[in-house]
C-alpha positions as CSV (number, residue, x, y, z in Angstrom):
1,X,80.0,27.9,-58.9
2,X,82.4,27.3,-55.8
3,X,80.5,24.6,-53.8
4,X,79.6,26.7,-50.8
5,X,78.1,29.0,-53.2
6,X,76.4,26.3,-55.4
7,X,75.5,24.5,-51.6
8,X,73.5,27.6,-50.5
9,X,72.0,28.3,-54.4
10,X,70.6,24.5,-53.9
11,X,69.2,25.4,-50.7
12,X,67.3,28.0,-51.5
13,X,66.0,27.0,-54.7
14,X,64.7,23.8,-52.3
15,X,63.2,26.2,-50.3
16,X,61.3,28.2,-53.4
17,X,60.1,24.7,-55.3
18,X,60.0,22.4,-52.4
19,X,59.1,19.9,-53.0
20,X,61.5,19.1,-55.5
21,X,63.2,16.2,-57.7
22,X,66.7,16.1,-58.4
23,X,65.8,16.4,-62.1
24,X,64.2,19.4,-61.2
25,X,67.0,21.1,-59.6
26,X,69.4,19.6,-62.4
27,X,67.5,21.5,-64.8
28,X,67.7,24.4,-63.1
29,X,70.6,25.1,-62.6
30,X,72.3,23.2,-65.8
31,X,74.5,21.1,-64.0
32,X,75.7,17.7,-63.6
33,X,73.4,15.3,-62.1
34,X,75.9,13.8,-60.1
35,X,77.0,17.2,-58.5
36,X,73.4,18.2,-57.5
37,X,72.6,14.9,-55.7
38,X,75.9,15.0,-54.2
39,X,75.2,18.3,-52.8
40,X,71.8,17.4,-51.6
41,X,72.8,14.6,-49.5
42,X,76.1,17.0,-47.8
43,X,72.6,19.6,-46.8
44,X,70.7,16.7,-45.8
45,X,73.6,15.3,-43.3
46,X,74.1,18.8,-42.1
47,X,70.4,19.0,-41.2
48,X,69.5,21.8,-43.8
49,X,67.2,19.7,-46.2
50,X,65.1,16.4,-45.8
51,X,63.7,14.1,-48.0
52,X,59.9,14.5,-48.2
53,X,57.3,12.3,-46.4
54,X,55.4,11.2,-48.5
55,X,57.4,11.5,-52.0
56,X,61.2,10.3,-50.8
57,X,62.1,11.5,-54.1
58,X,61.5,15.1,-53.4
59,X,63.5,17.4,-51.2
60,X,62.1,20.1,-48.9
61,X,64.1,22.4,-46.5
62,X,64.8,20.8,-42.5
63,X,65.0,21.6,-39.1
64,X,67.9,23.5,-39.3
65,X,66.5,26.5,-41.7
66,X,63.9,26.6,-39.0
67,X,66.4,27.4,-36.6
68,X,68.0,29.8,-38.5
69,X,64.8,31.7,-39.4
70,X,62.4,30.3,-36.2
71,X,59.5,32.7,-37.7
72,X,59.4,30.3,-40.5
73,X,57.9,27.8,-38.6
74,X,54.8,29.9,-38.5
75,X,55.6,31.5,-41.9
76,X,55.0,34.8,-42.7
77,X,51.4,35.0,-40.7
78,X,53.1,35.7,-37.3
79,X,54.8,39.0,-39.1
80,X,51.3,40.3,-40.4
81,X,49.9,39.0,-37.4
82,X,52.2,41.1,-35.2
83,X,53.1,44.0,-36.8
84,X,49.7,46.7,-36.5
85,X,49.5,46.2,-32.4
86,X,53.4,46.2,-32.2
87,X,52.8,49.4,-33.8
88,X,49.7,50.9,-31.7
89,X,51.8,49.5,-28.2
90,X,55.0,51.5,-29.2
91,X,52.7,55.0,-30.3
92,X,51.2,53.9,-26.8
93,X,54.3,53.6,-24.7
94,X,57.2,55.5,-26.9
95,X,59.3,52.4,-26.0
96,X,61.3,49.8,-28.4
97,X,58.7,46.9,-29.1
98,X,60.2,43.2,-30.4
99,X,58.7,40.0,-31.4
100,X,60.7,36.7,-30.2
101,X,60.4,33.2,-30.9
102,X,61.8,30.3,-29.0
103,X,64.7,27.9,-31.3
104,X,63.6,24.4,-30.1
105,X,64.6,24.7,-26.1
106,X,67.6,26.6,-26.5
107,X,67.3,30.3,-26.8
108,X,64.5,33.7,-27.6
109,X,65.3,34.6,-31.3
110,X,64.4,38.4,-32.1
111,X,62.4,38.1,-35.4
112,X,60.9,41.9,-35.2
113,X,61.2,45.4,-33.6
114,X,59.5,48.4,-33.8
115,X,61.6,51.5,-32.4
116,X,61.0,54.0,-29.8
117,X,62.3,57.7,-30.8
118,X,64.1,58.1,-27.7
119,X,67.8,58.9,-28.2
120,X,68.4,56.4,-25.4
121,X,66.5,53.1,-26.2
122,X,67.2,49.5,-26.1
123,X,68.3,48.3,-29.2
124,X,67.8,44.3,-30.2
125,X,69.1,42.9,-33.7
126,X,67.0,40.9,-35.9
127,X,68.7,37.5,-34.9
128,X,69.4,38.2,-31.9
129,X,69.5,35.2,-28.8
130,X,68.9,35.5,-25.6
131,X,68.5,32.8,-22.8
132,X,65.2,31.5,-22.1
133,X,66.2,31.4,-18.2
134,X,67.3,35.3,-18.4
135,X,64.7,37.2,-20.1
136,X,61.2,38.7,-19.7
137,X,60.4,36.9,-23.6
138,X,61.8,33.1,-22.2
139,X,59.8,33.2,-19.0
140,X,56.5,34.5,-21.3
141,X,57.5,31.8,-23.5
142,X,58.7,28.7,-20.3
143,X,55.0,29.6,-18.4
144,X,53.2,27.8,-21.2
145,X,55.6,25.0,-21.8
146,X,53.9,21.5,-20.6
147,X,55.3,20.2,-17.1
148,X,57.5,18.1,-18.5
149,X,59.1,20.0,-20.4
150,X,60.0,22.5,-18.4
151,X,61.4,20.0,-16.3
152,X,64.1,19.1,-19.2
153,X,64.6,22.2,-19.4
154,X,65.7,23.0,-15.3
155,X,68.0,20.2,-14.7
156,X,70.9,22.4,-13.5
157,X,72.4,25.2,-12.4
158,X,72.0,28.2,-14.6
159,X,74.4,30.9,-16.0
160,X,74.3,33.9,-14.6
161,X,74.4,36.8,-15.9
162,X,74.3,39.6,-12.8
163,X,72.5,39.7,-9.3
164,X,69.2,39.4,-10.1
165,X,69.6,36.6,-12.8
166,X,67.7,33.7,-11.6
167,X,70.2,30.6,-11.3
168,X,68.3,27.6,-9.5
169,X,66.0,25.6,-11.2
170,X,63.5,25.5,-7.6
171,X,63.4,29.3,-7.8
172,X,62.9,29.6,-11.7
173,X,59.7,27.2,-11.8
174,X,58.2,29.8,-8.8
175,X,58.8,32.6,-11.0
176,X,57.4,30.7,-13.9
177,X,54.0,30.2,-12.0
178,X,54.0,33.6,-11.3
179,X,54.2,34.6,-14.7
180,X,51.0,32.1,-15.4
181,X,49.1,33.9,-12.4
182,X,49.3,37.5,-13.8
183,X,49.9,37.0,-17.8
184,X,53.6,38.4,-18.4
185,X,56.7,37.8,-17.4
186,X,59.2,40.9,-15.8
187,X,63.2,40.7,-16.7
188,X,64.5,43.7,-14.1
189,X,68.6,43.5,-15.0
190,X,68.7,39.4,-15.0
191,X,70.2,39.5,-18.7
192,X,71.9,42.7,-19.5
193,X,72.2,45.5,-16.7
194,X,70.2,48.3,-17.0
195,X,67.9,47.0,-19.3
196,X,64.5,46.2,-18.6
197,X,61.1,44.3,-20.4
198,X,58.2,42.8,-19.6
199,X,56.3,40.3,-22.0
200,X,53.7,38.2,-22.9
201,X,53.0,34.6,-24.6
202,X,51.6,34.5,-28.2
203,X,49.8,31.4,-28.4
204,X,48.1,28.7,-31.2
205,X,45.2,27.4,-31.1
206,X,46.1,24.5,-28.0
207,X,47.6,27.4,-25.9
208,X,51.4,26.3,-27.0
209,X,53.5,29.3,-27.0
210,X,54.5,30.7,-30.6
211,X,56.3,33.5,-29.5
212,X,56.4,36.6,-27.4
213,X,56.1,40.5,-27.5
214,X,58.0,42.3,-25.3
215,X,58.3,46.4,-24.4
216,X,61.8,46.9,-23.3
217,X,63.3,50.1,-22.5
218,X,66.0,51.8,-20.1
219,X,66.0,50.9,-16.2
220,X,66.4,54.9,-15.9
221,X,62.6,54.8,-17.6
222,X,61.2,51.5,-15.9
223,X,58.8,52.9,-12.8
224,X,58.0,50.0,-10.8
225,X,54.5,52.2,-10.1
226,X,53.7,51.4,-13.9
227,X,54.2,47.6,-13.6
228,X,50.3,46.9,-13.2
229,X,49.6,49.4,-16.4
230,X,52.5,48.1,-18.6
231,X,51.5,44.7,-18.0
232,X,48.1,44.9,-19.5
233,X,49.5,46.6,-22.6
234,X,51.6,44.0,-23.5
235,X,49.0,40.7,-22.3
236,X,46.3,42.7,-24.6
237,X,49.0,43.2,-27.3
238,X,49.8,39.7,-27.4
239,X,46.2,38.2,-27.2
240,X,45.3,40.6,-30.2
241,X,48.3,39.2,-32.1
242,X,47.0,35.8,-31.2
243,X,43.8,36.1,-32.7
244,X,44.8,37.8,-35.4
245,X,47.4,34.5,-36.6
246,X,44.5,32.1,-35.4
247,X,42.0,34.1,-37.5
């Protein structure tokens, strides 16, 4: 096997047995002792895998798979968890539906969607980032974040991405209160033009925010009349999916 190959081979049969001995993984995959350990420590200085707690002789997968696949931190609970009210909001509305979760304090991952059948839509890629300052799913997600570290996060200018992008860290914690006030959060054009979605938290058990579900469609279908009604949906989407994963 060429390394990178053998390197991500490794890493996922880590994932499947974690967690696992050396001699374990040797076995496997009928090489060289030498070569497998040598390969574990290159994943575990690259973040990918750790060694365990409690057993230092066993390897489990790291931070960085997480990042890759955030919905891994929860496993695959959030998904079943999400999936049946995704499904009754978009019958509801007719409009794309999509799960995000945050990666650490950086960005809104999009782990699932549920699509609309209208031939002009909003269309989000599994994998796809967004910024947590720019978007309806970050501002669900920033709302529930302790004090402090929301404060980490809004130590600077940020990037803006058209007019109604919210820039200054003063103006972006006022938003962010609004947001608690009423239950969802409103991106109107901040991230990309003429694409609109309101959102709401999912949250665990201590009110920290897993993730958040989001209706997002065209700004030639978003009627500022309907706020109050699309709102709702979504907050009662995301508290159903949130008792679902609790229960």
């Amino acid at each position: 096997m060429k390394s990178v190959t053998r390197s991500l081979r490794i890493l996922e049969a880590v994932a499947q047995h974690q967690p696992v001995t050396v001699g374990e993984l040797t076995k496997l995959f009928g090489l060289p002792k030498s070569t497998v350990q040598r390969t574990l420590v290159t994943l575990n200085e690259a973040g990918w895998l750790r060694a365990n707690r409690k057993d230092t002789t066993r390897w489990e997968v790291g931070a960085r798979v997480l990042a890759v696949r955030p919905a891994a931190l929860q496993g695959s609970s959030l998904f079943a968890a999400a999936r049946e009210p995704m499904l009754r909001l978009r019958d509801t509305l007719n409009e794309t539906i999509h799960l995000s979760v945050p990666d650490a304090l950086h960005s809104m991952v999009v782990v699932d969607r549920v699509d609309c059948d209208h031939p002009v839509r909003t269309f989000h890629t599994i994998g796809d980032t967004s910024p947590l300052h720019a978007t309806a799913t970050g501002h669900a997600v920033l709302a529930h974040l302790p004090k402090s570290e929301v404060d980490e996060f809004a130590t600077g200018a940020f990037e803006g991405y058209g007019e109604e992008t919210i820039t200054d860290p003063v103006e972006l914690r006022a938003e962010l209160r609004r947001v608690r006030d009423r239950g969802y959060a409103v991106n109107h054009n901040q991230y990309l033009q003429g694409v609109c979605a309101i959102a709401a938290p999912v949250l665990d058990g201590d009110s920290v925010p897993l993730a958040a579900v989001a209706v997002s469609m065209p700004d030639s279908r978003f009627e500022a009349g309907r706020l109050t009604e699309l709102g709702r949906l979504v907050t009662e989407t995301a508290a159903e999916i949130t008792a679902r994963h609790l229960h």
